[in-house]
C-alpha positions in Angstrom: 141.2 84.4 103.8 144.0 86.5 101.8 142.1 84.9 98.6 139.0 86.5 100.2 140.3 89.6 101.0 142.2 90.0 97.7 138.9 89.1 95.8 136.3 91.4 97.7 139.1 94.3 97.2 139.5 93.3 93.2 135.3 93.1 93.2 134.9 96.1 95.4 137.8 98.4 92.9 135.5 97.5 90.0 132.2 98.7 91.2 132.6 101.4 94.4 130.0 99.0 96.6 131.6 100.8 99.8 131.8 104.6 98.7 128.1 103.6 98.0 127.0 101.4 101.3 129.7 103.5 103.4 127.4 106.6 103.8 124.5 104.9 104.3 125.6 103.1 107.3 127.7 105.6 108.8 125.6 108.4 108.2 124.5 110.4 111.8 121.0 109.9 113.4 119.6 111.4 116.7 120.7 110.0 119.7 118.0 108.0 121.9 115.9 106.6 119.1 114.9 103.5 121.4 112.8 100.9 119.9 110.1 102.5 118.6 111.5 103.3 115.6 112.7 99.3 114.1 109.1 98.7 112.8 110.2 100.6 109.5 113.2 98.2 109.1 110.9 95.6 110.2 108.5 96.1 107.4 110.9 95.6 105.0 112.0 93.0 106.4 108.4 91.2 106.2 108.5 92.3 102.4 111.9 90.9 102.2 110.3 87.3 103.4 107.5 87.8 101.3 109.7 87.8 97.6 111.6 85.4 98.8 108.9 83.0 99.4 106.5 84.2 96.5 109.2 83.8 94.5 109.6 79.5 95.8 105.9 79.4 95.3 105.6 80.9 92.3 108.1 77.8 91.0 105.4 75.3 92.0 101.8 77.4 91.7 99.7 76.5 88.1 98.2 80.1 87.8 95.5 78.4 85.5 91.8 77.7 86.5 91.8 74.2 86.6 95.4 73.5 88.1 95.8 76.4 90.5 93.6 74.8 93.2 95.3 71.6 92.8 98.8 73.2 92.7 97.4 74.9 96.3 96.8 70.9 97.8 100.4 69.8 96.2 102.1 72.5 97.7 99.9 72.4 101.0 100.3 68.3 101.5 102.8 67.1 98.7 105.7 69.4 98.2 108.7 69.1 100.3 108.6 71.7 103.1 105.5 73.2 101.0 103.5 73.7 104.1 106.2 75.4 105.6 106.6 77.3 103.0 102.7 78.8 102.4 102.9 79.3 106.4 105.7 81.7 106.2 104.2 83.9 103.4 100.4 83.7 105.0 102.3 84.4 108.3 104.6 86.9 106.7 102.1 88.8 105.0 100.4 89.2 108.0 103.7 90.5 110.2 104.1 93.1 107.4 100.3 94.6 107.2 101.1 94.4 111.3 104.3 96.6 111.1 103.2 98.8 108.7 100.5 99.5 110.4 102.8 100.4 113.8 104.8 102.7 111.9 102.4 104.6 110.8 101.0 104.5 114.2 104.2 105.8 115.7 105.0 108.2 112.9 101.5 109.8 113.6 101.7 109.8 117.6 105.4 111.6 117.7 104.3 114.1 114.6 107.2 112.5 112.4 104.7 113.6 109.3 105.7 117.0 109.8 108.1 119.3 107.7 110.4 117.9 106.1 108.8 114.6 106.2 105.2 115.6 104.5 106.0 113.3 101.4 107.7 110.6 103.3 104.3 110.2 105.0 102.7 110.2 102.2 104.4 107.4 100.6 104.0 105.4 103.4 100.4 105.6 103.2 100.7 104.4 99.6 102.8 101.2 101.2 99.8 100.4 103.5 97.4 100.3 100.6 99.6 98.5 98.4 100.3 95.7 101.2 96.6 95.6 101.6 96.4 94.8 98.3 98.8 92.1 98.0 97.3 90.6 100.6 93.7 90.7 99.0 95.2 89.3 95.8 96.8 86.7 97.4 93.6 85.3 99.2 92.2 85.3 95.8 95.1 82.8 94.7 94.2 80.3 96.9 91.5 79.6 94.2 89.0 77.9 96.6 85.2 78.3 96.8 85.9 81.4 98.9 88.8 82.4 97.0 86.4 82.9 93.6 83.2 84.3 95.2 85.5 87.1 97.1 86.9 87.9 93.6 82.7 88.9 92.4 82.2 90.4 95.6 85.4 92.8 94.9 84.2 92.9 91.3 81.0 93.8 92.4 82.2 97.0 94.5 84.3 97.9 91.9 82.0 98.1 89.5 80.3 100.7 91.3 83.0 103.3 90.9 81.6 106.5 89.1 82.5 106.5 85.4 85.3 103.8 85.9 83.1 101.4 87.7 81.8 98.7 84.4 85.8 99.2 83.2 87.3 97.8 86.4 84.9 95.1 87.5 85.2 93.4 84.0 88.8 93.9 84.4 88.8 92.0 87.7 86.9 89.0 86.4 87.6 88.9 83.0 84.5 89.9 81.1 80.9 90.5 82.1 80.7 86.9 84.5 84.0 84.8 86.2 86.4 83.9 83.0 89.4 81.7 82.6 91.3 84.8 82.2 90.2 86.3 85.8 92.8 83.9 87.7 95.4 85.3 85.5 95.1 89.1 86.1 95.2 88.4 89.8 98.1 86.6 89.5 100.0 89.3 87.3 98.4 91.9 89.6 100.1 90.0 92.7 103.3 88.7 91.7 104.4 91.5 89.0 102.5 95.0 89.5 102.5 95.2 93.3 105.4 93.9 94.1 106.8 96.0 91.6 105.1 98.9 92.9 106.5 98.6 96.8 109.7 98.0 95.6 109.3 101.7 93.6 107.9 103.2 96.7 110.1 101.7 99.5 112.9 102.8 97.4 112.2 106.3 97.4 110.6 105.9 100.8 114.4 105.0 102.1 115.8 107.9 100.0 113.5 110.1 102.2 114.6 109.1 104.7 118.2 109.5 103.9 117.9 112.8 102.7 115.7 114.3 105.5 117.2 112.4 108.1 115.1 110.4 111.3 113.3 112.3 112.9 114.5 113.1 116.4 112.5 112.4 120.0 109.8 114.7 120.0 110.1 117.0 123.4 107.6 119.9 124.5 107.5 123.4 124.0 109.8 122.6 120.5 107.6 123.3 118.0 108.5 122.5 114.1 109.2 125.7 112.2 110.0 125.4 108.4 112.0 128.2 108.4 114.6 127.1 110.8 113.9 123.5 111.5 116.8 122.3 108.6 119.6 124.3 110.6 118.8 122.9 114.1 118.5 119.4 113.0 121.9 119.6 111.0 123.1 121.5 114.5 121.3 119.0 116.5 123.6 115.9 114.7 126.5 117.5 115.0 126.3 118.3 118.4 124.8 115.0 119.5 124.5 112.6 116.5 125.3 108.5 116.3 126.4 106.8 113.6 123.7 104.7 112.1 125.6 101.5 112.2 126.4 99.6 114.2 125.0 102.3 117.4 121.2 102.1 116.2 121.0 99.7 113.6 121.9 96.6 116.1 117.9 97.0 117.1 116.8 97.0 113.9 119.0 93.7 113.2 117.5 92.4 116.3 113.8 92.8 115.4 114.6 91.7 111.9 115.4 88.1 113.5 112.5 88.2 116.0 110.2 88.8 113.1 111.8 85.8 111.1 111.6 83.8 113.8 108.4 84.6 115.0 107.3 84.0 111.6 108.5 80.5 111.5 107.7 79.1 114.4 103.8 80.4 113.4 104.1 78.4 109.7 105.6 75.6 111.5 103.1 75.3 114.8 99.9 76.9 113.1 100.8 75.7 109.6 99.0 77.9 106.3 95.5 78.5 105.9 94.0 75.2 104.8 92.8 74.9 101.5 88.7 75.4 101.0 86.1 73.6 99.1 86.9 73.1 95.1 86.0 76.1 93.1 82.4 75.8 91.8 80.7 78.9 90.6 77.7 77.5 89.7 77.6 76.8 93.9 75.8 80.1 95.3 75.6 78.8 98.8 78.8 80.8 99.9 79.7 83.3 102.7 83.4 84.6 100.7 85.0 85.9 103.9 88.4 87.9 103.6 91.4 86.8 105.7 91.6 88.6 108.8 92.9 92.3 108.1 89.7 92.7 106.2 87.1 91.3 108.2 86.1 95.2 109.7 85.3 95.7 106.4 83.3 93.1 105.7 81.5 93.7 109.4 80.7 97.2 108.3 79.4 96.2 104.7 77.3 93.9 106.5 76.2 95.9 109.1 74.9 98.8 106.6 71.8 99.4 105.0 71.4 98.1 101.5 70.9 101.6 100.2 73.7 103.0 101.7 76.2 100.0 100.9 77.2 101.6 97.5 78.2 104.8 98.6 80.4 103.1 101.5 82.1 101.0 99.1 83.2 104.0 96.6 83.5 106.9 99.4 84.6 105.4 102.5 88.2 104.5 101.3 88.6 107.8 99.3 87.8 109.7 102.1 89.8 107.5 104.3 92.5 107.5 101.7 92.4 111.2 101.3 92.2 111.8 105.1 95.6 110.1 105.4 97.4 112.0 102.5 95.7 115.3 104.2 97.6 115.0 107.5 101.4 116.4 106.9 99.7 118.6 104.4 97.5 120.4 107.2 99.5 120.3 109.8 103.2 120.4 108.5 104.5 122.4 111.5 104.2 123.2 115.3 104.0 120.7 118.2 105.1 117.3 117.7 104.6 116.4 121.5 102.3 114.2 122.2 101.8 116.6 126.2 101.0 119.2 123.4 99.2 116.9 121.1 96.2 115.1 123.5 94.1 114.5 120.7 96.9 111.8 118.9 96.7 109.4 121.1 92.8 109.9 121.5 92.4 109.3 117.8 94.9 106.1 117.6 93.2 104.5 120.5 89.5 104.7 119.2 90.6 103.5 115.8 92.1 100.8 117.2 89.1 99.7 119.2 86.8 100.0 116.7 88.9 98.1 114.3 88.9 95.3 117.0 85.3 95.4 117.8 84.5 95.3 114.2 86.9 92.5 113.2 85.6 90.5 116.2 82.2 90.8 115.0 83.5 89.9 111.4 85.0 87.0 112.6 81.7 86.1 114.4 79.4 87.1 111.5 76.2 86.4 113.1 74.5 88.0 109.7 76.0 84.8 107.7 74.5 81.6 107.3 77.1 79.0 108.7 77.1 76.2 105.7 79.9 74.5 107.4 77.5 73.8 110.4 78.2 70.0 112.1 75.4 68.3 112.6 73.9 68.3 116.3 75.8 65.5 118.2 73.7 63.1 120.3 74.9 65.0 123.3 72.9 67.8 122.2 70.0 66.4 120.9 69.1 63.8 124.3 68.5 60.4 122.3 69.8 58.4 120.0 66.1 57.4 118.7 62.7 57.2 118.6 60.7 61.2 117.2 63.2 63.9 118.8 66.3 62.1 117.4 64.5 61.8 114.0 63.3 65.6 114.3 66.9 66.6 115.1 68.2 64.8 111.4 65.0 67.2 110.3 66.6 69.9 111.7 69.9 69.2 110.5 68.7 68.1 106.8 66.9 70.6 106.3 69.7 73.5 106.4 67.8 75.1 110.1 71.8 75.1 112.0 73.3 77.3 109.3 71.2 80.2 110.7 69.9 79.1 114.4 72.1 77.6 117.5 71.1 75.0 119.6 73.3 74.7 123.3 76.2 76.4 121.0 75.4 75.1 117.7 75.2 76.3 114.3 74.5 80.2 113.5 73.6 83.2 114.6 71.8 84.7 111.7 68.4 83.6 113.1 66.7 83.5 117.2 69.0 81.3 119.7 66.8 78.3 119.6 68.5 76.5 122.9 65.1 77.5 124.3 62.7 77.8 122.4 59.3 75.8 123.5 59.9 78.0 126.5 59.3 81.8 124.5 56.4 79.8 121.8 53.5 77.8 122.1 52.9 74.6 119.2 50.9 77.0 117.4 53.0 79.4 117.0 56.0 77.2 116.2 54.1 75.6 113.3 53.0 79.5 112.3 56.9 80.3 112.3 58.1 77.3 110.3 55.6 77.2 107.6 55.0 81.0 106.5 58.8 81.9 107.6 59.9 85.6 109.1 62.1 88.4 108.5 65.4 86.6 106.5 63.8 83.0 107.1 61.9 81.2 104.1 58.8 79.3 104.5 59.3 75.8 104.4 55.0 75.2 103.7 56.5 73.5 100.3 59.5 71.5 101.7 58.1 69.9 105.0 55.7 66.6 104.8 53.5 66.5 107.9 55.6 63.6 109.4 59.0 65.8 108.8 56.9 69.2 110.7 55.9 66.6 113.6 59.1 65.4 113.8 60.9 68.3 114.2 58.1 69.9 116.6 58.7 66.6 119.0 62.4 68.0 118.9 62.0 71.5 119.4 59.6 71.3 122.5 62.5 69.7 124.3 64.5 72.7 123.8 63.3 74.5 126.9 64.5 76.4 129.7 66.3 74.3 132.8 63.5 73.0 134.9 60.6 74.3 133.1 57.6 72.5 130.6 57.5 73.8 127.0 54.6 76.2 126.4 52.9 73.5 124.0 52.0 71.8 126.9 49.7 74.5 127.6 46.4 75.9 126.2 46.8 77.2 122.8 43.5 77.6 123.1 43.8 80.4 125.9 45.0 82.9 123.7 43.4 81.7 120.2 44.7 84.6 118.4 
């Protein structure tokens, strides 16, 4: 121990590591802080996970076309705690969009954006985007069927960018179409620029909030005034201020472990995202669906008309962006209360339910074809022979589950077909089939008259509970 202690004092003479640390955690913040203010140390905590990890990955990830989907399976089902390993950054990335995203939530709610902390919100709004973005570019690494077809749907938004637009979607794919080289700016993009980037701003985001200090519990009828809102703070921490450590930052240390440990027990219960089909570009029949922080996005691009879909994609975040960068510079002073403030929470909670409602949808995308549709089990179908079983296989061979469910089966792009000889008549079926609808084909070309008989036997046993299928009678009632 005197070896210890003789060595830390020799290391610690040589380059002033306590004069530097000293301040930082001794330095005074307003009493009763409580636990709503650890999710800023718990974000960089998350980030803190994330290098760590990116950087183990990176050892054993072949950032090359034809090796980084296999370096994905080794790491996924050969490496050595590999699949522990891709859990914890999925799972990591996901705890620090989460955290971030809190902050921000609480920052806005107690007015923490106002004077002197304009800029400190603003940076923190560039730290949202930038985790957003690492975890987009790390999706694309994954290098699967999805993996590449999200990279041309982001290329494709891009690329719609006034005056920018052609610049940045060949930059994202590496020429005019997918190139070797596409993989390769990704990677850069993920593992160098960003990551460089969040270090920049964290850095300066924790200077902020050294220098301006933490902001204090918000109380009515206190209003922020620029003018004298520097002299009662300083008063305020004088009069009532705790030292940082070990008073406040014992919750921060706390949430720090709950996060690690949360985060593990996830990679190791759950396990990472499993690896999709091989890359194929030459495959069109894809649905690229982004990991679950994006899928609102996707519901609303979905949702919207086609004409409208480019001026979403270029507008929608600048407004949003700029919205967020507007706030502290609008409304830099007066109430921070949220009694004063009704609207705050108003504004938090409908953004957080329509985010839900639309990830929920996203998640159900009943506007996608489900190509990873199992075939109707026997169950399902009611025989194991004879015309309906064989008009089932019709069903299934002939791609009809991707879009339509049967008693829970398949999509929901197309009519819920659990009972339909009940809503159409023969006629009509064979009508709908062969000349198609709104978003179905025709299938006049592709069906022999055995296969259509087939799969009509099949079909007029999907009827109501207790009722006969309308083919059973008259089509001749109603010729028309």
């Amino acid at each position: 121990m005197k070896m210890l202690d003789r060595l830390w004092h020799w290391f610690d003479d040589r380059t002033g590591v306590t004069q530097a640390i000293e301040p930082l955690l001794t330095h005074p913040v307003p009493p009763r802080l409580g636990w709503w203010y650890v999710f800023g140390s718990a974000t960089l905590t998350a980030f803190i996970v994330q290098v760590i990890t990116g950087i183990l990955l990176a050892s054993m990830y072949v950032a090359s076309p034809d090796g980084a989907y296999l370096s994905i399976k080794y790491i996924t089902e050969t490496a050595p705690v590999g699949s522990l390993l891709r859990g914890i950054h999925y799972f990591g990335a996901s705890a620090m969009i989460i955290f971030v995203g809190i902050h921000m939530i609480r920052v806005f709610l107690m007015g923490s954006y106002k004077f002197p902390r304009e800029i400190s919100w603003i940076s923190g709004v560039l730290l949202l985007l930038l985790t957003l973005g690492m975890g987009f570019t790390g999706q694309l690494l994954r290098w699967d069927q999805n993996a590449i077809w999200s990279m041309v749907v982001a290329a494709e938004q891009a690329s719609r960018v006034p005056v920018l637009g052609p610049w940045l979607g060949k930059a994202i794919l590496g020429g005019s179409t997918l190139s070797s080289t596409a993989l390769s700016h990704i990677y850069g993009i993920h593992t160098l620029i960003l990551p460089g980037l969040i270090i920049a701003v964290v850095s300066f985001h924790i200077y902020l909030v050294i220098r301006n200090g933490i902001s204090e519990r918000a109380q009515p009828g206190r209003p922020v005034d620029p003018k004298t809102y520097r002299d009662s703070y300083q008063k305020m921490l004088k009069r009532e201020g705790e030292p940082f450590w070990p008073v406040t930052a014992w919750r921060d240390v706390a949430m720090g472990v709950l996060l690690i440990v949360g985060v593990l027990v996830l990679a190791y219960v759950v396990g990472p995202p499993a690896a999709g089909t091989p890359p194929d570009p030459t495959i069109i029949q894809a649905q690229p669906r982004p990991d679950w922080y994006f899928l609102w996005y996707f519901a609303v691009l979905a949702l919207l008309p086609h004409a409208l879909e480019a001026y979403v994609m270029v507008l929608a975040p600048l407004v949003g962006g700029a919205i967020l960068i507007a706030i502290p510079l609008v409304s830099n002073r007066g109430e921070r209360s949220i009694r004063k403030r009704p609207w705050a929470p108003l504004i938090v909670v409908g953004i957080i339910v329509i985010l839900f409602s639309l990830t929920e949808l996203g998640y159900k995308a009943p506007w996608s074809p489900r190509f990873d549709a199992k075939p109707l089990p026997e169950s399902v179908i009611g025989a194991a022979s004879g015309p309906v079983y064989e008009g089932a296989q019709v069903f299934n061979k002939k791609g009809c589950l991707y879009c339509h469910q049967i008693a829970g089966h398949g999509g929901r792009r197309g009519p819920d077909l659990s009972a339909v000889a009940s809503r159409l008549t023969r006629r009509q079926l064979i009508i709908r089939i062969m000349n198609g609808a709104n978003n179905m084909p025709g299938f006049s070309g592709i069906l022999t008259p055995d296969d259509l008989e087939k799969l009509l036997a099949f079909l007029a046993t999907r009827t109501e509970p207790g009722t006969q299928p309308l083919q059973y009678q008259a089509d001749n009632k109603n010729p028309k």
